[in-house]
PDB file of N, H, CA, C and O in Angstrom:
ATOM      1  N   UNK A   1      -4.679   0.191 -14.913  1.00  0.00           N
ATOM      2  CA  UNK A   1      -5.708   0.396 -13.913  1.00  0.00           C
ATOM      3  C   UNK A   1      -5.839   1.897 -13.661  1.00  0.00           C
ATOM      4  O   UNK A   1      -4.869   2.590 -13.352  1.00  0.00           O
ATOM      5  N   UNK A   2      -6.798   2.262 -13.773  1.00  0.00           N
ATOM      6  H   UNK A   2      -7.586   1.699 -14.024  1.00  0.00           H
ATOM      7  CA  UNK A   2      -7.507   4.032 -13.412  1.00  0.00           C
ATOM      8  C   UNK A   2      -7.249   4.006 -11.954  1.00  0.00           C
ATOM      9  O   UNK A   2      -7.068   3.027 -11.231  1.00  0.00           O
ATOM     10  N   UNK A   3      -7.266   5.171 -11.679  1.00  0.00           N
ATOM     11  H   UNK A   3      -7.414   5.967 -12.267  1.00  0.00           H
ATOM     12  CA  UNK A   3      -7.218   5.844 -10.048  1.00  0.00           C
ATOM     13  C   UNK A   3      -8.634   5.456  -9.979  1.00  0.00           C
ATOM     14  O   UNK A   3      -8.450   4.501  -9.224  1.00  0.00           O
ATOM     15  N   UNK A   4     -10.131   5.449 -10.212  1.00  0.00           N
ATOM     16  H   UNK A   4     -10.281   6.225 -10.825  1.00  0.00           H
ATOM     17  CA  UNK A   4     -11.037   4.402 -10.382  1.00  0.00           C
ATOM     18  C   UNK A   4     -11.087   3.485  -9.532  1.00  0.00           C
ATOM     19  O   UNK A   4     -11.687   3.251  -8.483  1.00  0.00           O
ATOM     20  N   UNK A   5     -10.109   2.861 -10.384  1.00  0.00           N
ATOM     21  H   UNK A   5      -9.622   3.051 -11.236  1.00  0.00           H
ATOM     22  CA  UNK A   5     -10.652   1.026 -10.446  1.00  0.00           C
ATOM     23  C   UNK A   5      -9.944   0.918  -9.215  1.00  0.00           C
ATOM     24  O   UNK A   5     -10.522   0.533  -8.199  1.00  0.00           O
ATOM     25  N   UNK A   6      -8.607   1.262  -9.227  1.00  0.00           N
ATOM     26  H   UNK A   6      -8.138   1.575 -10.052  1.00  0.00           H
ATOM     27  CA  UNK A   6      -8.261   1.710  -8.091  1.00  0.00           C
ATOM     28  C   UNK A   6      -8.814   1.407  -6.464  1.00  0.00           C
ATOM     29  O   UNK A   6      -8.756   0.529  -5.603  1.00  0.00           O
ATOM     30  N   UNK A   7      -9.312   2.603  -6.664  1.00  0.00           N
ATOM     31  H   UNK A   7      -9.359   3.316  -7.364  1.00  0.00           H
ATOM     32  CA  UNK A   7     -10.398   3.001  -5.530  1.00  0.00           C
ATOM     33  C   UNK A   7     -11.730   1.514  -4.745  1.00  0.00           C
ATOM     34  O   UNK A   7     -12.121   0.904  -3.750  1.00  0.00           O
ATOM     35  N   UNK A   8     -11.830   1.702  -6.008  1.00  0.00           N
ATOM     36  H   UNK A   8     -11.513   2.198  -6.817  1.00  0.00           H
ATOM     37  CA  UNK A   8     -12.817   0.237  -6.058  1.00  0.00           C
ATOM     38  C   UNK A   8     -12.383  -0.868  -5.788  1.00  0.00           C
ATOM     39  O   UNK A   8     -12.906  -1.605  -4.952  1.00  0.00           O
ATOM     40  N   UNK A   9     -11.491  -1.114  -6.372  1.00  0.00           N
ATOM     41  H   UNK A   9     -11.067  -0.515  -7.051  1.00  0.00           H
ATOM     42  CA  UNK A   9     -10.973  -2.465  -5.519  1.00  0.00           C
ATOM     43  C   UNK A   9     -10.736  -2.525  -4.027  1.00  0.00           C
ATOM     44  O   UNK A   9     -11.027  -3.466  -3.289  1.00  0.00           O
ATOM     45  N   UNK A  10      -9.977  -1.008  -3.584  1.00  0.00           N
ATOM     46  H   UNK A  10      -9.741  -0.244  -4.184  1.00  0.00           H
ATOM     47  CA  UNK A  10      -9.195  -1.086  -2.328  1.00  0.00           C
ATOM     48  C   UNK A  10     -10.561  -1.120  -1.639  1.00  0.00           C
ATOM     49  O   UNK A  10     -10.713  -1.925  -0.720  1.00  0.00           O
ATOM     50  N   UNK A  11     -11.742  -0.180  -2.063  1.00  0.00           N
ATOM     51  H   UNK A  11     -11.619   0.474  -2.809  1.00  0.00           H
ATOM     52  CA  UNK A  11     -12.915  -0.906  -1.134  1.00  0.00           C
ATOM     53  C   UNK A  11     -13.632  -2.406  -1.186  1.00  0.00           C
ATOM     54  O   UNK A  11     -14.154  -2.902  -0.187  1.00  0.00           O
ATOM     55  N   UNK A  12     -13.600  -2.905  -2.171  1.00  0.00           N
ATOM     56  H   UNK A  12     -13.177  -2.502  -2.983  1.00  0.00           H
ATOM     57  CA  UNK A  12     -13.869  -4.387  -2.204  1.00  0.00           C
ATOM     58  C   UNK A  12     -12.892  -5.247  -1.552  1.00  0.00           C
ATOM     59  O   UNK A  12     -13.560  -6.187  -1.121  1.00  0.00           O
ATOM     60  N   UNK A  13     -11.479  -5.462  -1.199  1.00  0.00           N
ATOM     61  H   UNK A  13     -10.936  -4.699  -1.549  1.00  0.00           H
ATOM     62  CA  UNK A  13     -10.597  -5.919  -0.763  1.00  0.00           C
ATOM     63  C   UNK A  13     -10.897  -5.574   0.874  1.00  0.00           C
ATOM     64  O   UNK A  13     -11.077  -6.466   1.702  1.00  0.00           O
ATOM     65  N   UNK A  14     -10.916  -4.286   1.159  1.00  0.00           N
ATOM     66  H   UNK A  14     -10.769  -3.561   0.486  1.00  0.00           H
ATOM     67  CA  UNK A  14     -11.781  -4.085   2.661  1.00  0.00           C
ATOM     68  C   UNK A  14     -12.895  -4.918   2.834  1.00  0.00           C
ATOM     69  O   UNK A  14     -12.676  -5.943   3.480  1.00  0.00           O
ATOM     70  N   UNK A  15     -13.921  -4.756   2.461  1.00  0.00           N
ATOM     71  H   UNK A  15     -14.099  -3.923   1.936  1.00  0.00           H
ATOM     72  CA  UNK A  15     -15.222  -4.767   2.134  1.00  0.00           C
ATOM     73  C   UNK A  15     -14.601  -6.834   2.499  1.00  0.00           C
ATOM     74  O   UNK A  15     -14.898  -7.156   3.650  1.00  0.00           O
ATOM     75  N   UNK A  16     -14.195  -7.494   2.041  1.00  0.00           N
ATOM     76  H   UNK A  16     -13.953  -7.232   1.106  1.00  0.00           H
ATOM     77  CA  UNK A  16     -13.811  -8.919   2.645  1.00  0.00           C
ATOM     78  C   UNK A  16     -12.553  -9.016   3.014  1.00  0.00           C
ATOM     79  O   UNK A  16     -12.028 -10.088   2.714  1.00  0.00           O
ATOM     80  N   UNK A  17     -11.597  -7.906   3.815  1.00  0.00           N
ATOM     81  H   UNK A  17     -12.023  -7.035   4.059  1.00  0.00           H
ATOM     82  CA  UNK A  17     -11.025  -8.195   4.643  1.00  0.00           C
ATOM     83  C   UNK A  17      -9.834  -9.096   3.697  1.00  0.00           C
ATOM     84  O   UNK A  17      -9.256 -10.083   4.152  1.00  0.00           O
ATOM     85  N   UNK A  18      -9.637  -8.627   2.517  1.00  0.00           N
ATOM     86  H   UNK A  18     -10.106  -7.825   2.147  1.00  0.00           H
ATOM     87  CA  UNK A  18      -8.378  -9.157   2.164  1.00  0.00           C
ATOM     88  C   UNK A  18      -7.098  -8.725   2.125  1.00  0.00           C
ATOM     89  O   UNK A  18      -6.581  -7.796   1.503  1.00  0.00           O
ATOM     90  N   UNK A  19      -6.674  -9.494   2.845  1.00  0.00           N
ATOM     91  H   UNK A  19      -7.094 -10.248   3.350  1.00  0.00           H
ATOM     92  CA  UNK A  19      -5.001  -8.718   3.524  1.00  0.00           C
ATOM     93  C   UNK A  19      -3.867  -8.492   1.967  1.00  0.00           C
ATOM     94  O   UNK A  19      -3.315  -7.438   1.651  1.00  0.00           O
ATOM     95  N   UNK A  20      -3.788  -9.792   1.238  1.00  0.00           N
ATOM     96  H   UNK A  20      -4.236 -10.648   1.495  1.00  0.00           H
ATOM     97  CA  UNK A  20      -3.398  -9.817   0.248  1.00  0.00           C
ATOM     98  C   UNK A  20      -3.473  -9.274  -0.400  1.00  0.00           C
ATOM     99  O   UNK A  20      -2.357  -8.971  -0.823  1.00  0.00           O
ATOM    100  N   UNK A  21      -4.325  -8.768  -0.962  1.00  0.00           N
ATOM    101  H   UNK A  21      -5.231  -9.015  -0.618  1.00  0.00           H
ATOM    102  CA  UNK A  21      -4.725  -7.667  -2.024  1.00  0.00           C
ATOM    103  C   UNK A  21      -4.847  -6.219  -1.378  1.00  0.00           C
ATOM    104  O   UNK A  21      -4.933  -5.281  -2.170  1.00  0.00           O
ATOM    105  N   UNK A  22      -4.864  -5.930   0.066  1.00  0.00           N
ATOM    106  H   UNK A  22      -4.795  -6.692   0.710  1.00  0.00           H
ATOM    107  CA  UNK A  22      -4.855  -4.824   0.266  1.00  0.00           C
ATOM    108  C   UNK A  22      -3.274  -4.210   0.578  1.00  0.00           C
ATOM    109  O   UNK A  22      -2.886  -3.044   0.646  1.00  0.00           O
ATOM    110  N   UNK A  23      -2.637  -5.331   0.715  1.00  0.00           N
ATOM    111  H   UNK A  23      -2.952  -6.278   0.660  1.00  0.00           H
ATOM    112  CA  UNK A  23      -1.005  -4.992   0.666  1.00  0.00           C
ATOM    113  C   UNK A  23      -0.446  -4.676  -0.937  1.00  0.00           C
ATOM    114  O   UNK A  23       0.433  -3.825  -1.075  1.00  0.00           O
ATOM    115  N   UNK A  24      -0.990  -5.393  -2.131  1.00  0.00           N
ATOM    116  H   UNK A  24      -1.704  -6.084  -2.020  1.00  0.00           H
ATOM    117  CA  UNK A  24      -0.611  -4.928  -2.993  1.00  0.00           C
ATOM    118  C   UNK A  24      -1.189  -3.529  -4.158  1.00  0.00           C
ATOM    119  O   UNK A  24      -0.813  -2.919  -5.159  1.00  0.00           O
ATOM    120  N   UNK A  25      -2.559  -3.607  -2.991  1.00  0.00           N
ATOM    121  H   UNK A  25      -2.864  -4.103  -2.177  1.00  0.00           H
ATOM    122  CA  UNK A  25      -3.387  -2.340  -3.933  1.00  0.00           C
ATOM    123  C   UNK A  25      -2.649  -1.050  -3.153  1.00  0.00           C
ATOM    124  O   UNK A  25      -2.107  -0.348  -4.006  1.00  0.00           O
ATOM    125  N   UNK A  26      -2.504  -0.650  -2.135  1.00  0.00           N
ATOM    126  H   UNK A  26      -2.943  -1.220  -1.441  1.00  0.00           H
ATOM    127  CA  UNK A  26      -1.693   0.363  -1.407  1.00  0.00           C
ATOM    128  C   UNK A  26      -0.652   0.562  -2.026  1.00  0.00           C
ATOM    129  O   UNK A  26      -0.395   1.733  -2.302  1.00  0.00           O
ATOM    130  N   UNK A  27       0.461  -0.697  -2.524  1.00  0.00           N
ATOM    131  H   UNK A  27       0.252  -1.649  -2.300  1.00  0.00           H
ATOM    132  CA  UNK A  27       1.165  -0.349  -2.469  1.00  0.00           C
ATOM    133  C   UNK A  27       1.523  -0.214  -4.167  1.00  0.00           C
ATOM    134  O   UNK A  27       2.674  -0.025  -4.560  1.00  0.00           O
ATOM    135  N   UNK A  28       0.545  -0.322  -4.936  1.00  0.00           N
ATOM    136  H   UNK A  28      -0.390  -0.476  -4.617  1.00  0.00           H
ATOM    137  CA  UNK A  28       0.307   0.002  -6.479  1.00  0.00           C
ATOM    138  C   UNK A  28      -0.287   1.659  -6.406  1.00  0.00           C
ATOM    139  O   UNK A  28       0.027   2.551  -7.195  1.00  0.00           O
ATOM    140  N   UNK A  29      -1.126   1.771  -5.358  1.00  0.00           N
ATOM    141  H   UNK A  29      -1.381   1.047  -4.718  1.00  0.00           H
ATOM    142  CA  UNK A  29      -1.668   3.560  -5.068  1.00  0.00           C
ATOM    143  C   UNK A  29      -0.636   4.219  -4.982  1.00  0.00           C
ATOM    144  O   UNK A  29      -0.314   5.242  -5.585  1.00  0.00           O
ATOM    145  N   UNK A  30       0.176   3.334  -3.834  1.00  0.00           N
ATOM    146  H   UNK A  30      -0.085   2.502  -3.344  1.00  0.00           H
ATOM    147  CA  UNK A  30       1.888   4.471  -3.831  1.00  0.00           C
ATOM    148  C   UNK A  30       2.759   4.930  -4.979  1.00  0.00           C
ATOM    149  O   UNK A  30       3.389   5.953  -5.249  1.00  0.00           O
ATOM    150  N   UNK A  31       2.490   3.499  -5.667  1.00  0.00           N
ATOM    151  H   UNK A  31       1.979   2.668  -5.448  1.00  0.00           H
ATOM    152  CA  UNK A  31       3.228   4.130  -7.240  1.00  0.00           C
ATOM    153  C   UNK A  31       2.403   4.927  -8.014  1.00  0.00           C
ATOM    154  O   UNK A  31       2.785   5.855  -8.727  1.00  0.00           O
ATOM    155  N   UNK A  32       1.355   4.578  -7.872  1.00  0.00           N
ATOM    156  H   UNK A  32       1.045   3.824  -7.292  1.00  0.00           H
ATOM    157  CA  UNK A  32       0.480   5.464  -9.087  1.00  0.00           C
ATOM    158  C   UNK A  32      -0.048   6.905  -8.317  1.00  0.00           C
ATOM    159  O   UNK A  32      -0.767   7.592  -9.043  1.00  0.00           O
ATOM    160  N   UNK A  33       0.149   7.330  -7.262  1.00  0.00           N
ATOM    161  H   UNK A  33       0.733   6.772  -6.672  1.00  0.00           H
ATOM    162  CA  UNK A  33       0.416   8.862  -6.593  1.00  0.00           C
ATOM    163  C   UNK A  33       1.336   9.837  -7.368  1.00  0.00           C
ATOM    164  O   UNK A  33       2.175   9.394  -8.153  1.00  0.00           O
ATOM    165  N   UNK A  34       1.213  10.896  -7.195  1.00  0.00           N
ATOM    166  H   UNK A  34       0.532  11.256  -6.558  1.00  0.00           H
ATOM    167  CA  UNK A  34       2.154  11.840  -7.551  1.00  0.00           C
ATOM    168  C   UNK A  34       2.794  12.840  -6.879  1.00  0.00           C
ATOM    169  O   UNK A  34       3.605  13.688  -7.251  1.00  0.00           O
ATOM    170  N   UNK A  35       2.220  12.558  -5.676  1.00  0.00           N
ATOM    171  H   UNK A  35       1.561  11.869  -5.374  1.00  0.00           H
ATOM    172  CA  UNK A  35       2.799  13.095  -4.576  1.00  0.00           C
ATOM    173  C   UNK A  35       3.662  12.383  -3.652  1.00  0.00           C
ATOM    174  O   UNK A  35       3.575  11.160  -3.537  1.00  0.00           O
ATOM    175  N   UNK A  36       4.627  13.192  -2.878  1.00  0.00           N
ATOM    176  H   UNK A  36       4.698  14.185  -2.971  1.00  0.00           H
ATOM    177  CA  UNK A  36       5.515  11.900  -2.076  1.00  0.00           C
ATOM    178  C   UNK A  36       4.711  11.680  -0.592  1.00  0.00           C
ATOM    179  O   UNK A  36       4.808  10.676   0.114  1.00  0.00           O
ATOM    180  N   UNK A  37       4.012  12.709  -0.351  1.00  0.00           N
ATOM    181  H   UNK A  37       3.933  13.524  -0.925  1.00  0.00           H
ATOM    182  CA  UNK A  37       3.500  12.560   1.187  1.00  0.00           C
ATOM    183  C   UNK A  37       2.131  11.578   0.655  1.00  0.00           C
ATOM    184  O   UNK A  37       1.938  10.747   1.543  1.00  0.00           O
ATOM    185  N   UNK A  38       1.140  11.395  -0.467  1.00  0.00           N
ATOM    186  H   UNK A  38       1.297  12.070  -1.188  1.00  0.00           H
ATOM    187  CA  UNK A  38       0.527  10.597  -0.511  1.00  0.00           C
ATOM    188  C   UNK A  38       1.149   9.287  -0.859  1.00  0.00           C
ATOM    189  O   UNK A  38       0.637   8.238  -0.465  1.00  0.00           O
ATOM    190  N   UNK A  39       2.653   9.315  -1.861  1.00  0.00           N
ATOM    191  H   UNK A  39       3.068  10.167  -2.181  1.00  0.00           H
ATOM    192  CA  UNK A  39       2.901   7.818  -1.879  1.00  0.00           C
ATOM    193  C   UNK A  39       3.383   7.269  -0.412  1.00  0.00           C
ATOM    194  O   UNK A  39       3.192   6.080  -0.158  1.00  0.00           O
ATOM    195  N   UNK A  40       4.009   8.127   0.561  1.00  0.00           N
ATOM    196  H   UNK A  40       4.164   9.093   0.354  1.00  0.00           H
ATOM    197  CA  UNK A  40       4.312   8.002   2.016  1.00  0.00           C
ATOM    198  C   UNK A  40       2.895   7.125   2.804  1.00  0.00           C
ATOM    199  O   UNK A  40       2.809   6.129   3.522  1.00  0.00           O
ATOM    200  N   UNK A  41       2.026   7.992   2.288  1.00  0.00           N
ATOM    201  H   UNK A  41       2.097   8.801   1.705  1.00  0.00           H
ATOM    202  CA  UNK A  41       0.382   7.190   3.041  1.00  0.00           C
ATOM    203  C   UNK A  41       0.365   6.117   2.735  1.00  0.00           C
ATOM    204  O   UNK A  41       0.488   5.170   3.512  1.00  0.00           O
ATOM    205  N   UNK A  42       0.165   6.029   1.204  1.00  0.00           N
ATOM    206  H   UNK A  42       0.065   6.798   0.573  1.00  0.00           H
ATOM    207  CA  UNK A  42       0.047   4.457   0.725  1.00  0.00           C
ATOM    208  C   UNK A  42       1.195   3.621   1.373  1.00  0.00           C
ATOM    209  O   UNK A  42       1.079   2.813   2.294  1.00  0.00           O
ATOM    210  N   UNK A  43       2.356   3.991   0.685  1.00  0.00           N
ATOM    211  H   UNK A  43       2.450   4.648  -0.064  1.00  0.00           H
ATOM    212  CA  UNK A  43       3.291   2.574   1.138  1.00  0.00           C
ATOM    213  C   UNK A  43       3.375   2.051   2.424  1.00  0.00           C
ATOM    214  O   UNK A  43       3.726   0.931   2.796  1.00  0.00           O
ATOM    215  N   UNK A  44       2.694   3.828   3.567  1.00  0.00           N
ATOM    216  H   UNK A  44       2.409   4.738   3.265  1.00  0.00           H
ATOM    217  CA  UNK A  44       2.273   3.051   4.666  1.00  0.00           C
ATOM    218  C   UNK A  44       1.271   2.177   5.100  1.00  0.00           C
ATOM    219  O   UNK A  44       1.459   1.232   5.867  1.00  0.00           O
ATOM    220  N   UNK A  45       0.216   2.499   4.608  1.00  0.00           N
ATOM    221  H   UNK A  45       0.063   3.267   3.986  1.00  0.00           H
ATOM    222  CA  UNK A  45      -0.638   1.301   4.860  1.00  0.00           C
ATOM    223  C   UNK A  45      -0.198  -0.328   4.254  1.00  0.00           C
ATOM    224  O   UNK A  45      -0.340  -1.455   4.729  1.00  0.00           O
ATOM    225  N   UNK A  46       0.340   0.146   3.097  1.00  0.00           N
ATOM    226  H   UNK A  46       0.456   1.061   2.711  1.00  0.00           H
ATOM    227  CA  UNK A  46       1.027  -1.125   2.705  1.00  0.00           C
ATOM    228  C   UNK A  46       1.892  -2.124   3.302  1.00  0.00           C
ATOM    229  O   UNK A  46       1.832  -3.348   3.183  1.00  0.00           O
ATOM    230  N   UNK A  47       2.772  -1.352   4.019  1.00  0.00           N
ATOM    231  H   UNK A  47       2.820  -0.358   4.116  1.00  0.00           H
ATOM    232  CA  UNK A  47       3.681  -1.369   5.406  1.00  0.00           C
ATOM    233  C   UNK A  47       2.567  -1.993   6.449  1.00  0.00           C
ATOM    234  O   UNK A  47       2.584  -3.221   6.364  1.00  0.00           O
ATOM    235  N   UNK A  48       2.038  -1.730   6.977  1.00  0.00           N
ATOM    236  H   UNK A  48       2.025  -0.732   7.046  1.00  0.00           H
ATOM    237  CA  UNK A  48       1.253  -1.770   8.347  1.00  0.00           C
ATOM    238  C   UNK A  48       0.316  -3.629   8.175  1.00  0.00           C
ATOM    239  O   UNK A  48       0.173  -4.576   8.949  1.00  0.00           O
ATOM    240  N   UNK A  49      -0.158  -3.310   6.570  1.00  0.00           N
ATOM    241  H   UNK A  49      -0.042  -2.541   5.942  1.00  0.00           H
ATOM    242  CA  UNK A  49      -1.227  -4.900   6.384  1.00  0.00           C
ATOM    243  C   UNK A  49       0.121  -6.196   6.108  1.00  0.00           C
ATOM    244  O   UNK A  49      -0.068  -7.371   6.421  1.00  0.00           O
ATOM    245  N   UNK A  50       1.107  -5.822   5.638  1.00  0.00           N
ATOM    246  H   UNK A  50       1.260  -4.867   5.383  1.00  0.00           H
ATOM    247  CA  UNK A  50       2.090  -6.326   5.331  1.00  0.00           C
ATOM    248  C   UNK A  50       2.820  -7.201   6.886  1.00  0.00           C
ATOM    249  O   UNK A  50       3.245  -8.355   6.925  1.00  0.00           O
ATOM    250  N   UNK A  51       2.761  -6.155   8.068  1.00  0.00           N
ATOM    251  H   UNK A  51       2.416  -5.217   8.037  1.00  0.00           H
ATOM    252  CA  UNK A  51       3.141  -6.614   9.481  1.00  0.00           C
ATOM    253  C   UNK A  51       2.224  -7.230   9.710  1.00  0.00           C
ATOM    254  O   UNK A  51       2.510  -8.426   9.766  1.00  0.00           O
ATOM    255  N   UNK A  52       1.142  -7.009   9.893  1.00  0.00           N
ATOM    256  H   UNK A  52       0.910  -6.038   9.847  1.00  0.00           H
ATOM    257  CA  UNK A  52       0.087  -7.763  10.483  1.00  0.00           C
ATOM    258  C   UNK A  52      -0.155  -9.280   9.935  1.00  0.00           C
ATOM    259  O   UNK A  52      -0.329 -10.318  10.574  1.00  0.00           O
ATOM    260  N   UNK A  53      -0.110  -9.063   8.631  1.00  0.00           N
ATOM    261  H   UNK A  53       0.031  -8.220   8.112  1.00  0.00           H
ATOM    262  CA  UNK A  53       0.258 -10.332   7.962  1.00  0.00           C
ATOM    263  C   UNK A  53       1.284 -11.427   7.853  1.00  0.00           C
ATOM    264  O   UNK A  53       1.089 -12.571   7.441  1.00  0.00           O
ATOM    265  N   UNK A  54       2.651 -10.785   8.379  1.00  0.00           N
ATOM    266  H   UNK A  54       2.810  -9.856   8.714  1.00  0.00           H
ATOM    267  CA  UNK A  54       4.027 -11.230   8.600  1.00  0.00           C
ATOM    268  C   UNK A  54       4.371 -11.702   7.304  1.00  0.00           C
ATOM    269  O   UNK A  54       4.939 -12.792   7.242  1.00  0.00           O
ATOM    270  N   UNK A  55       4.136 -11.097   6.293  1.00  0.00           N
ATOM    271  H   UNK A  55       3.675 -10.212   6.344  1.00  0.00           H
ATOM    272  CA  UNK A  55       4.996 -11.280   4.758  1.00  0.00           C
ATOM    273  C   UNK A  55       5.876 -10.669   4.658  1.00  0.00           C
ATOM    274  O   UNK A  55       6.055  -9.604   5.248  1.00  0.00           O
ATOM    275  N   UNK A  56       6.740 -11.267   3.783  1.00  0.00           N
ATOM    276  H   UNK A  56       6.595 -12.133   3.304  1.00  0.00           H
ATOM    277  CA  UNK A  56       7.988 -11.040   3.562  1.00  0.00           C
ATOM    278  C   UNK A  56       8.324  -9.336   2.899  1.00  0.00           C
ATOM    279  O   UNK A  56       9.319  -8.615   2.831  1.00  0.00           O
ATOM    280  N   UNK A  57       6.821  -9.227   2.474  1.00  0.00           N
ATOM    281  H   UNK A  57       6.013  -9.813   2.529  1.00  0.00           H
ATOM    282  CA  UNK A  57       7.024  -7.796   1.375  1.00  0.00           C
ATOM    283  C   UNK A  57       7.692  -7.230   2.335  1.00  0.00           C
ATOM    284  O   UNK A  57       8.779  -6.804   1.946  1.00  0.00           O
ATOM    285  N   UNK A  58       7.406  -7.007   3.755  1.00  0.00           N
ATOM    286  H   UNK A  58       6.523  -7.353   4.071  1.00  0.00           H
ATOM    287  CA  UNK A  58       7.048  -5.952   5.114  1.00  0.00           C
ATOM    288  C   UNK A  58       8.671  -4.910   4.202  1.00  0.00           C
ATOM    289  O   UNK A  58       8.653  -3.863   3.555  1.00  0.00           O
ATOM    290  N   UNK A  59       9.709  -5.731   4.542  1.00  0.00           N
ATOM    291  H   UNK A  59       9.723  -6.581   5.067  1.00  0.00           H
ATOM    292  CA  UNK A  59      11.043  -5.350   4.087  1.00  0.00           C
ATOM    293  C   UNK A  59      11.206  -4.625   3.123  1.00  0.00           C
ATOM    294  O   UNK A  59      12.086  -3.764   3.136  1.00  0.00           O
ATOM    295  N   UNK A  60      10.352  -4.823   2.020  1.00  0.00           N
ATOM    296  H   UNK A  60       9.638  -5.522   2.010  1.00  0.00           H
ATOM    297  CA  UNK A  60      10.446  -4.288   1.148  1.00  0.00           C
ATOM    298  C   UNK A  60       9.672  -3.147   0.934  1.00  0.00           C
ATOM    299  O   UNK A  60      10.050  -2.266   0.162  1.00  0.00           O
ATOM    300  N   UNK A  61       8.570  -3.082   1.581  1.00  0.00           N
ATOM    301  H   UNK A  61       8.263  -3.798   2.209  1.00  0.00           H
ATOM    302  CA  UNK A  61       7.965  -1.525   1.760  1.00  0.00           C
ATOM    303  C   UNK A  61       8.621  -0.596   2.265  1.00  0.00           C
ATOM    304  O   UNK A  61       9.017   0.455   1.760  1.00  0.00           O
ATOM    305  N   UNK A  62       8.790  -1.216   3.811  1.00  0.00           N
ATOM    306  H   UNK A  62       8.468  -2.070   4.221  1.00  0.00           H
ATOM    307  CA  UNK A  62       9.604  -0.704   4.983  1.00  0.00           C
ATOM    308  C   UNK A  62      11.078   0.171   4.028  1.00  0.00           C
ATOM    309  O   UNK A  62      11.392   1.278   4.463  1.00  0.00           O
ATOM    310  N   UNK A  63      11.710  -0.270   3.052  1.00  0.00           N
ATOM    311  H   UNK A  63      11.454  -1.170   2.698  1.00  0.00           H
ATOM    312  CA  UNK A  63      12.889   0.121   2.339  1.00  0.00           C
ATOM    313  C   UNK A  63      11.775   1.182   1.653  1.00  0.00           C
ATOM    314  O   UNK A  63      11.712   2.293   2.179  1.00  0.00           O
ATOM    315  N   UNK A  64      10.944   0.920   0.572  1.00  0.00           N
ATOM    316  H   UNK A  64      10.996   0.018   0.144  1.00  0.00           H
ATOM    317  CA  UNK A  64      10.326   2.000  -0.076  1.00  0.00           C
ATOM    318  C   UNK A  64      10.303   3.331   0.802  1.00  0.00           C
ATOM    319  O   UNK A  64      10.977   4.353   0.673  1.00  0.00           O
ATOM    320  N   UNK A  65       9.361   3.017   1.696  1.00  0.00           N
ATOM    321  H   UNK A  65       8.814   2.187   1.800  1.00  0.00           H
ATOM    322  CA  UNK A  65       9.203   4.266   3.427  1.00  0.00           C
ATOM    323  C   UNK A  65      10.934   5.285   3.378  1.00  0.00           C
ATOM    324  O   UNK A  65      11.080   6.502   3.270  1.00  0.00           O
ATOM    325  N   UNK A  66      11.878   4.317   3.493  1.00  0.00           N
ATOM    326  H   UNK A  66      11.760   3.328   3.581  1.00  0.00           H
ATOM    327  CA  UNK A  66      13.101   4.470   4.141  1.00  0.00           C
ATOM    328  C   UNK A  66      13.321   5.460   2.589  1.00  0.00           C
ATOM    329  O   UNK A  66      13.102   6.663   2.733  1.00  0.00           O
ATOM    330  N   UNK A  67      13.670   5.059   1.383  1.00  0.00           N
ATOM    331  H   UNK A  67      13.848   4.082   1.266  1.00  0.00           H
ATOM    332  CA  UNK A  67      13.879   6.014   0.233  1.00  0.00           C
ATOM    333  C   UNK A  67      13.102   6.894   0.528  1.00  0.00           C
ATOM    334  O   UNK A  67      13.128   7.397  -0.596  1.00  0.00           O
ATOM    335  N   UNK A  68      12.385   7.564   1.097  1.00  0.00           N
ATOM    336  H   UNK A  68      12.363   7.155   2.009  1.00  0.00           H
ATOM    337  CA  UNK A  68      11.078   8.851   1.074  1.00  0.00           C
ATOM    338  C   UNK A  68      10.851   9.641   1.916  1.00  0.00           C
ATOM    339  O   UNK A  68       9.954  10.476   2.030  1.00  0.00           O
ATOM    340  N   UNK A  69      12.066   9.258   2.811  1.00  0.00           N
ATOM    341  H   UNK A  69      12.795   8.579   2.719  1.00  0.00           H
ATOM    342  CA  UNK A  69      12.375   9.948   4.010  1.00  0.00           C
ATOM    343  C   UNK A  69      11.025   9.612   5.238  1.00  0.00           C
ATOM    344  O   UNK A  69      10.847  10.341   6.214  1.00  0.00           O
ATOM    345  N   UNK A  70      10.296   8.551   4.977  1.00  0.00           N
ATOM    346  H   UNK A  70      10.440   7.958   4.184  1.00  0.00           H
ATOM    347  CA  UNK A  70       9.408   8.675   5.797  1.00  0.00           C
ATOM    348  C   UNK A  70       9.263   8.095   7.059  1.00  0.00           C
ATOM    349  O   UNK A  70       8.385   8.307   7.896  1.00  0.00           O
ATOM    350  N   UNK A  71      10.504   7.117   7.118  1.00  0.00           N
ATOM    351  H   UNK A  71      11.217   6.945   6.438  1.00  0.00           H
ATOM    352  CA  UNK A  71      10.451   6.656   8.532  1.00  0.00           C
ATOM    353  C   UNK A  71      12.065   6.704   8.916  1.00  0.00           C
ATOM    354  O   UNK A  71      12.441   6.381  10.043  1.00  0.00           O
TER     355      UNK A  71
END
């Protein structure tokens, strides 16, 4: 997947409000970043749709965050 398609999805996944896919497109942006303060953004939003949702990922972002010094 291109930084692109990327993009496009995470607005189509908005665009109908899909929690599911916006927890795993964030948190595919975080890996595919090259920066740590932008993978920090992503895995946070990833983090944040993840609570709201009460999935199990939450833990597992929340740990990503925690390796990155970000929370």
């Amino acid at each position: 997947m291109t930084r692109d398609d990327l993009d496009r999805a995470l607005l189509a996944a908005h665009a109908r409000d899909d929690r599911t896919a916006l927890i795993a497109l964030y948190a595919k942006a975080s890996d595919m970043a090259a920066e740590r303060t932008a993978r920090a953004f992503y895995l946070t939003q990833a983090y944040v749709f993840a609570l709201e949702a009460g999935t199990p990922e939450a833990e597992r972002l929340r740990a990503g965050l925690q390796a990155l010094n970000a929370i």
